[in-house]
C-alpha positions, 0 to 999 in steps of 0.5 A, spaced: 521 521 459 517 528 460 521 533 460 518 538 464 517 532 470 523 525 468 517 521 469 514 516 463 509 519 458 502 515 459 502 509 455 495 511 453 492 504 454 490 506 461 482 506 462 480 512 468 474 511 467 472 510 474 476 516 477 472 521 472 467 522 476 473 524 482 476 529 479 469 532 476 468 533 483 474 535 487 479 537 480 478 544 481 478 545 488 484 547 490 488 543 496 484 537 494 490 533 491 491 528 496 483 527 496 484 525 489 490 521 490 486 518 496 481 516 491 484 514 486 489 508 489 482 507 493 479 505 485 486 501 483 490 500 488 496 504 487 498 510 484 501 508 476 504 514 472 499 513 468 494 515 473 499 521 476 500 524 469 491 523 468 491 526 474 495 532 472 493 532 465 486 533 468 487 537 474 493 543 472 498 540 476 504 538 475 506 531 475 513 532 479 508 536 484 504 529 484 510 525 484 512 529 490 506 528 494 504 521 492 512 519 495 512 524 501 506 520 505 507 513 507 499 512 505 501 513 497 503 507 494 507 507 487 507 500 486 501 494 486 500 490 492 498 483 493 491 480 494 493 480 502 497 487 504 501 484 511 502 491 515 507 488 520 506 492 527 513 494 529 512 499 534 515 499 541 511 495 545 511 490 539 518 491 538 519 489 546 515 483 544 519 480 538 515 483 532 523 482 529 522 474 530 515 475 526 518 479 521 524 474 520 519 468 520 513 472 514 520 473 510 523 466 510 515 463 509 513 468 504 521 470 501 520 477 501 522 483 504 518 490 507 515 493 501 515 486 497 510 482 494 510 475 493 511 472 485 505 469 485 502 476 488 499 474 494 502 477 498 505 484 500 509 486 507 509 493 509 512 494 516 508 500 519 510 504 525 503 502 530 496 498 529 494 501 536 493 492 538 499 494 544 496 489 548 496 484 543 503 485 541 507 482 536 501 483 532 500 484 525 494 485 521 492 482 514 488 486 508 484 485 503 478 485 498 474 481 504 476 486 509 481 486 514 483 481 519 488 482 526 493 477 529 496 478 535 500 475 541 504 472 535 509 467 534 514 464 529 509 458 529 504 461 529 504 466 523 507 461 518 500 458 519 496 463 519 499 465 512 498 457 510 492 458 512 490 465 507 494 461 502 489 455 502 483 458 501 485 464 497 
């Protein structure tokens, strides 16, 4: 563990070649941490210890102080996700409209909870406060390396085939 931060020391066997080039361009300018966060989950998905403490290796800035700022915005995520990222839309109209049945249905189906991901790493649920498909409601939006996908006016038949669906062609 890092004295200065509690987090683990990198491991070294991670390669940041990719992100070089971002921190070459906003490394130095001050209030671009977030830029640089963006861009980094953007190349790996998420935010690693590895990459939070090559980033402060590389920018001056403490990996408590990333730390902070990675787990205080909801966009940041400190974890892999799976190959299709459900965003579960439990906003009021939503909600009024059984986003609670979806997500008991998602869960049953795939066996995991808000902020999992399935075993096989397929799939990761994150309920999200508002997609702006209100007129679709209950709605659920599907991400993933071949773009994203929304599903609305769902029921709990529907959404089970919907995921059988992703299941039998991923």
């Amino acid at each position: 563990m890092c004295e200065n931060c509690g987090l683990h020391e990198p491991s070294g066997t991670a390669d940041f070649k990719e992100l070089a080039p971002v921190l070459e361009k906003y490394g130095k300018v001050p209030g671009s941490l977030i830029t640089i966060l963006q861009k980094a989950q953007d190349i790996y998905g998420y935010l690693s210890i590895d990459a939070i403490n090559y980033i402060s290796q590389q920018t001056g800035i403490k990996p408590a102080k990333i730390y902070g700022v990675a787990t205080f915005y909801a966009q940041f995520r400190l974890q892999p996700i799976g190959k299709y990222l459900i965003m579960l839309c439990k906003g009021t109209a939503c909600h009024v409209n059984g986003a609670d049945l979806i997500e008991e249905a998602v869960c049953e189906y795939l066996n995991i909870h808000d902020g999992e991901t399935t075993e096989d790493g397929l799939f990761t649920l994150n309920n999200v406060a508002c997609l702006g498909c209100c007129s679709l409601a209950p709605v659920m939006m599907i991400q993933s390396a071949e773009g994203d996908e929304t599903f609305g006016n769902l029921t709990k038949d529907s959404v089970k085939k919907v995921l059988a669906d992703i299941q039998a062609r991923a």
